[in-house]
C-alpha positions as CSV (number, residue, x, y, z in Angstrom):
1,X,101.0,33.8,25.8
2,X,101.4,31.4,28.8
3,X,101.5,27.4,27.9
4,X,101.2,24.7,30.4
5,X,100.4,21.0,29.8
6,X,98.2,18.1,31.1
7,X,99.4,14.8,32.2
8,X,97.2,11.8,32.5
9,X,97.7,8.4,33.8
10,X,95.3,5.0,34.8
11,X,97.7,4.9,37.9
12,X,99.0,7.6,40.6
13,X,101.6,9.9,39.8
14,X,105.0,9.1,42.9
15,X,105.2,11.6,45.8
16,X,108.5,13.1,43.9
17,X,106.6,13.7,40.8
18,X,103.7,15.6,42.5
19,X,106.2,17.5,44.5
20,X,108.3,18.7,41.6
21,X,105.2,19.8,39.7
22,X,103.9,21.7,42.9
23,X,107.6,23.3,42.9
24,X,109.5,23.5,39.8
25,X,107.1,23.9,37.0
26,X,106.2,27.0,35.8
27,X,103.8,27.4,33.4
28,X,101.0,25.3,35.2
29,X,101.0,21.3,34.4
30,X,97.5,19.3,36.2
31,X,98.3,16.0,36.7
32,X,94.8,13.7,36.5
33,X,95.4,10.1,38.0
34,X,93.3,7.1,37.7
35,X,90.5,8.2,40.5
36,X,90.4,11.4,38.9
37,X,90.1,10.1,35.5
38,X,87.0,8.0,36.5
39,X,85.4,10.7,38.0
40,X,86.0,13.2,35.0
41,X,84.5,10.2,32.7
42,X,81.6,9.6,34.6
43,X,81.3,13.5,34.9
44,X,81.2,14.5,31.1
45,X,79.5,10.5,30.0
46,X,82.7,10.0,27.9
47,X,84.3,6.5,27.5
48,X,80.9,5.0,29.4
49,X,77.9,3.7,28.7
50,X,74.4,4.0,31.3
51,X,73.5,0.4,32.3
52,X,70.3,1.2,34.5
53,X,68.8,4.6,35.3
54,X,66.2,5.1,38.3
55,X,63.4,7.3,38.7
56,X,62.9,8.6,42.4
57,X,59.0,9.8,43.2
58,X,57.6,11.4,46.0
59,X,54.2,11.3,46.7
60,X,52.2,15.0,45.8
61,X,50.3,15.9,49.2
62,X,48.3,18.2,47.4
63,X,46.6,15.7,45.3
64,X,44.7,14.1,48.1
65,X,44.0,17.2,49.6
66,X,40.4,19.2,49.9
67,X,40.0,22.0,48.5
């Protein structure tokens, strides 16, 4: 059975740190920094709340239409 780890942080992970990972680290270890984070949060709704939703409409051309 293969193990392999996560490592999270608010920040950036350093140039070396990222480098060592892509090179010395065997099984796999994914690194998710701050901008990744975010994105993950606002992916899966966890850790945030909606403040203001929109609805988008386009007008039916059918329902003027003749028949």
């Amino acid at each position: 059975m293969e193990s392999g780890g996560v490592f999270i942080t608010t920040s950036d992970f350093t140039s070396g740190a990222l480098e060592f990972i892509s090179k010395h680290v065997s099984p796999k270890i994914v690194l998710i920094n701050g901008v990744e984070l975010g994105r993950l949060m606002l992916k899966y709704e966890i850790g945030v709340n909606v403040r203001r939703t929109y609805k988008l409409m386009e007008v039916d051309e059918n329902y003027f239409s003749e028949e």
